[in-house]
C-alpha positions as CSV (number, residue, x, y, z in Angstrom):
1,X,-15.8,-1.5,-19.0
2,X,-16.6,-4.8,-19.7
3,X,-17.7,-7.1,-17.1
4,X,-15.3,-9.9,-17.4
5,X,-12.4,-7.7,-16.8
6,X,-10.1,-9.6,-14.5
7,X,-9.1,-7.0,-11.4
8,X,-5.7,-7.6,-9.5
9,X,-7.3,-5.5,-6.7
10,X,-7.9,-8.3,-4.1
11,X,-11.0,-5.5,-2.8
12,X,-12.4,-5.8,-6.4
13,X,-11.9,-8.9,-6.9
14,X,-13.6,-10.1,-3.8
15,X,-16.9,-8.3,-4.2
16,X,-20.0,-10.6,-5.3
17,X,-20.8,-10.5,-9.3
18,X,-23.7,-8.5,-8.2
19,X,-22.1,-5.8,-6.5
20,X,-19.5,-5.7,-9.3
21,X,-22.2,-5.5,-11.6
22,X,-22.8,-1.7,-9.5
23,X,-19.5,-0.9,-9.0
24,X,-18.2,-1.5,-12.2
25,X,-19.8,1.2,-14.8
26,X,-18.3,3.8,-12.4
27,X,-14.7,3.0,-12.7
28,X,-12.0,4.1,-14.7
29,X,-9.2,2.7,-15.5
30,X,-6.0,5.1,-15.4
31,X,-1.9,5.0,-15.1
32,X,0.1,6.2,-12.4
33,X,3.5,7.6,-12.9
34,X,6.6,7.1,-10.7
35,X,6.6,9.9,-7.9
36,X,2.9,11.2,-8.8
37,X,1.3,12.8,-5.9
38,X,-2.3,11.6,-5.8
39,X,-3.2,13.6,-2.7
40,X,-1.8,16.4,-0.4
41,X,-2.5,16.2,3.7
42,X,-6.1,18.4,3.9
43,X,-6.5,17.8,0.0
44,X,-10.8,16.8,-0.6
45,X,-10.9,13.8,-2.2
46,X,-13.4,13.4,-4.9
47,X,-12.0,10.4,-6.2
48,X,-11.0,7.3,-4.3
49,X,-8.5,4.9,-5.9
50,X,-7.6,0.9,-6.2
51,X,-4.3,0.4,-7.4
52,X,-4.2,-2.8,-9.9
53,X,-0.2,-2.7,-9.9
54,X,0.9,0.8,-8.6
55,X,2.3,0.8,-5.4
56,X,1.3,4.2,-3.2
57,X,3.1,5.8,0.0
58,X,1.0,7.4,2.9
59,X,3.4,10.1,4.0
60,X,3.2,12.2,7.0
61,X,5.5,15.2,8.0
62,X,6.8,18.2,9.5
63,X,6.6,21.7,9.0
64,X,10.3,21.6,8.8
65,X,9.8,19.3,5.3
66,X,10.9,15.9,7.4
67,X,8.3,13.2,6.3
68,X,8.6,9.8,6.6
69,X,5.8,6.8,5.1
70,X,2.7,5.6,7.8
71,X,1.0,3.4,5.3
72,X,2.1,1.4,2.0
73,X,-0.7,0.6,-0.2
74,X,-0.9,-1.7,-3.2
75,X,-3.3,-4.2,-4.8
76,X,-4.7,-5.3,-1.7
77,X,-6.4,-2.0,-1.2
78,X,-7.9,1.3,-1.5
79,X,-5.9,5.1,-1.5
80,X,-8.0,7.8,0.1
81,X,-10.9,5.3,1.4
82,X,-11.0,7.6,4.6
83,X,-12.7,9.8,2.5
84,X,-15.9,8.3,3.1
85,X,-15.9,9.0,6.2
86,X,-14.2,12.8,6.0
87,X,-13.8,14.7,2.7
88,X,-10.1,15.5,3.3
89,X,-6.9,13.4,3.8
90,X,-5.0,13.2,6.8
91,X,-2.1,11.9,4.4
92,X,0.0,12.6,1.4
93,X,-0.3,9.9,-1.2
94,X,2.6,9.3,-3.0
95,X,2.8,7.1,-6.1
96,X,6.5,4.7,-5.4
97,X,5.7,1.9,-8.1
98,X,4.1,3.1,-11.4
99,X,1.1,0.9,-12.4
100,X,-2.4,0.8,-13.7
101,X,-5.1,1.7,-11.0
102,X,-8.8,2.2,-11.1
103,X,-10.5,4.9,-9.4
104,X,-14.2,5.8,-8.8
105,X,-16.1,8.8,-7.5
106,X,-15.5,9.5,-3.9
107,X,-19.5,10.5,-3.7
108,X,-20.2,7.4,-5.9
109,X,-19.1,5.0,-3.8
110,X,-19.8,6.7,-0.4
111,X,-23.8,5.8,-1.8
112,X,-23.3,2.5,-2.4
113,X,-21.6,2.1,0.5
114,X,-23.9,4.0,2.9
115,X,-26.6,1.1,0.9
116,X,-24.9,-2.1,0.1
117,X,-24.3,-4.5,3.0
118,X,-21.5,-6.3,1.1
119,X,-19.9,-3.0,-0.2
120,X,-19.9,-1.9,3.8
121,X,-18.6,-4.8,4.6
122,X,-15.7,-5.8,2.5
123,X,-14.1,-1.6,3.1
124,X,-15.3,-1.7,6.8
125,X,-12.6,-4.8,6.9
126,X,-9.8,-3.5,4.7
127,X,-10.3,-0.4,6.6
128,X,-9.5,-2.5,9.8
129,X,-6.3,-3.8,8.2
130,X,-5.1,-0.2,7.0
131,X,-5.3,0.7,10.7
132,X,-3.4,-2.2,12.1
133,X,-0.8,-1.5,9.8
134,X,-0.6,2.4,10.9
135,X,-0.6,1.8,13.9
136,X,2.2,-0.9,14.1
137,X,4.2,1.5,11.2
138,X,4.2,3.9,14.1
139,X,5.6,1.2,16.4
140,X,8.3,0.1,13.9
141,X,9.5,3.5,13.0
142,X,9.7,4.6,16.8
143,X,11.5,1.3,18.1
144,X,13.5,-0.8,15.4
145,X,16.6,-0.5,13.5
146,X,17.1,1.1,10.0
147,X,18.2,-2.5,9.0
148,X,14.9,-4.2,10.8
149,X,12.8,-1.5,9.0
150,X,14.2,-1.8,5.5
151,X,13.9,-5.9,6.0
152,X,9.8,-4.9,6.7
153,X,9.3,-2.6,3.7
154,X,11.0,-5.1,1.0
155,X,8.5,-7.7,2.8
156,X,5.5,-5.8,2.1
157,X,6.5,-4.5,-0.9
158,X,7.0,-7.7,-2.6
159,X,3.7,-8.7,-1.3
160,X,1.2,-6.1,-2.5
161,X,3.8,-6.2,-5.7
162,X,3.6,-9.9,-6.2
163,X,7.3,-9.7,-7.3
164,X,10.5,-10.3,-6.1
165,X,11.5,-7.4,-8.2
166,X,11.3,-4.1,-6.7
167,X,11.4,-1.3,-9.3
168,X,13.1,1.3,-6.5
169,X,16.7,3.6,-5.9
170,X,17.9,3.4,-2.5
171,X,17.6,7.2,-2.4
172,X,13.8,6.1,-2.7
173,X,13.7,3.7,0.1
174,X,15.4,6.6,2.3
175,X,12.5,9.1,1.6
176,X,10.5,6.4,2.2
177,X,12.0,5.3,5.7
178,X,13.1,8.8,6.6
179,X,16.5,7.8,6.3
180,X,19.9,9.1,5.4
181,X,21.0,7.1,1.9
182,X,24.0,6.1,3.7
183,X,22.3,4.3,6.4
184,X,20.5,2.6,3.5
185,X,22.9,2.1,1.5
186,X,24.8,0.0,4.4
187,X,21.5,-1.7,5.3
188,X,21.8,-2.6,1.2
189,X,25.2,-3.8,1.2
190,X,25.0,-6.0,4.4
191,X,21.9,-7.7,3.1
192,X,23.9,-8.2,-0.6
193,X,26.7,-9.6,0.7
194,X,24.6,-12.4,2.6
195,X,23.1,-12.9,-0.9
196,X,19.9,-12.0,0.9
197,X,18.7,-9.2,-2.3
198,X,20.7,-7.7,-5.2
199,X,20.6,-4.1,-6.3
200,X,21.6,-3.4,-9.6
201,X,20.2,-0.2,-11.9
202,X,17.6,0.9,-9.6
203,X,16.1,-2.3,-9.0
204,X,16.1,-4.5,-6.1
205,X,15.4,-8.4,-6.1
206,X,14.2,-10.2,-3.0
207,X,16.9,-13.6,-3.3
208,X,16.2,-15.0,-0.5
209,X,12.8,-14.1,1.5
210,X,13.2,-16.5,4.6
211,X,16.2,-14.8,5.4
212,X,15.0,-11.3,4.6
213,X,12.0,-12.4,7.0
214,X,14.8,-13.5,9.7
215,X,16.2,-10.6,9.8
216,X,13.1,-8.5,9.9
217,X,11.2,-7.5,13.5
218,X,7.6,-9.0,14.6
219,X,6.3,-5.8,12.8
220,X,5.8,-7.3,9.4
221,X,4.0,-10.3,10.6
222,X,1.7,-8.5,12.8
223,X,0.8,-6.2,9.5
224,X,0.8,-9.8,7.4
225,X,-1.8,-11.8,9.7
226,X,-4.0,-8.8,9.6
227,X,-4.2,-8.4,6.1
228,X,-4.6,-12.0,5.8
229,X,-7.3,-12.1,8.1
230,X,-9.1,-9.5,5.5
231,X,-8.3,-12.2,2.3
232,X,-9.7,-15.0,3.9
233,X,-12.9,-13.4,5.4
234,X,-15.9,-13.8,3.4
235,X,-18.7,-11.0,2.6
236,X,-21.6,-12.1,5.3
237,X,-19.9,-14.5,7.3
């Protein structure tokens, strides 16, 4: 892979030239399909993955086949990162987006990050971020409305997406929220007819995001500032 390659993935992106110059010759670049399952709850992981443009689901569920998402991973992050820690998932990972992602042995990077200060570092932080966002997902799903909730997934969405343009069905964004379609289907409409988004074939664009933001609870901002927090903290400072 040559070094000059320009990553998407903000946790790429912000390590040092000389600790990309490591990580680099151990990552490969792959394509994730719409729906793929990249790990089951239990699953080892052997490989731990950085989505460039996919966007991933952490899903968590019932015996009874209910599940519902805990997480929402894109390009500001890492799928399966846990597994440094523990060589099986507590999650299923669910591809939502199709994208290119780059992914690197789970046993690979577990070295250089039991040895690298700056590698420790920069996943010690995201991991931070991943755990504010679980933990306030929990709070979301247990306390706000359908409406509230759907306003906070479009949000983050569009920002590990970088697009106002949201590649996803509404039965999608159900699974997703563990929804009925009709509740957000209505959810859908309501925010249409304020010219808020605009669902057409499967696809739904973010019109107007101060409104959408309006409408949305605290939740999305508390899950915002900490993954800010993460982008504007250097390695070593």
């Amino acid at each position: 892979m040559k070094s000059n390659f320009v990553f998407k993935n903000r946790i790429l992106k912000s390590l040092p030239q000389k600790e990309s110059r490591i990580i680099l010759p151990h990552l490969r670049q792959v394509w994730l399909p719409k729906n793929h399952v990249l790990s089951e709850a239990g699953e080892r992981i052997r490989e731990i993955l950085f989505p460039d443009e996919a966007l991933i689901s952490y899903m968590a569920g019932t015996s009874e086949g209910e599940s519902i998402e805990v997480c929402v991973v894109g390009n500001e992050g890492a799928v399966d990162l846990g597994a440094l820690l523990s060589q099986r998932t507590a999650f299923r990972a669910v591809v939502q987006i199709p994208g290119q992602a780059y992914v690197i042995s789970t046993d690979i990077l577990r070295k250089e990050f039991g040895r690298c200060d700056v590698v420790h570092e920069v996943l010690l932080r995201y991991t931070g971020a991943l755990l504010a966002q679980l933990a306030q997902t929990a709070v979301c799903n247990q306390f706000h409305s359908i409406e509230q909730r759907f306003c906070r997934w479009l949000l983050m969405a569009s920002d590990r997406m970088r697009s106002k343009d949201l590649p996803m069905t509404q039965d999608a964004v159900a699974r997703i929220l563990g929804s009925r379609r009709a509740s957000i289907s209505g959810s859908a409409g309501k925010l249409q007819k304020k010219g808020f988004i605009r669902y057409n074939r499967g696809v739904i664009s973010i019109l107007d995001r101060k409104s959408i933001e309006t409408e949305c609870c605290e939740c999305y901002e508390t899950i915002a500032a900490a993954h800010e927090n993460l982008a504007l903290a250097k390695p070593g400072s």
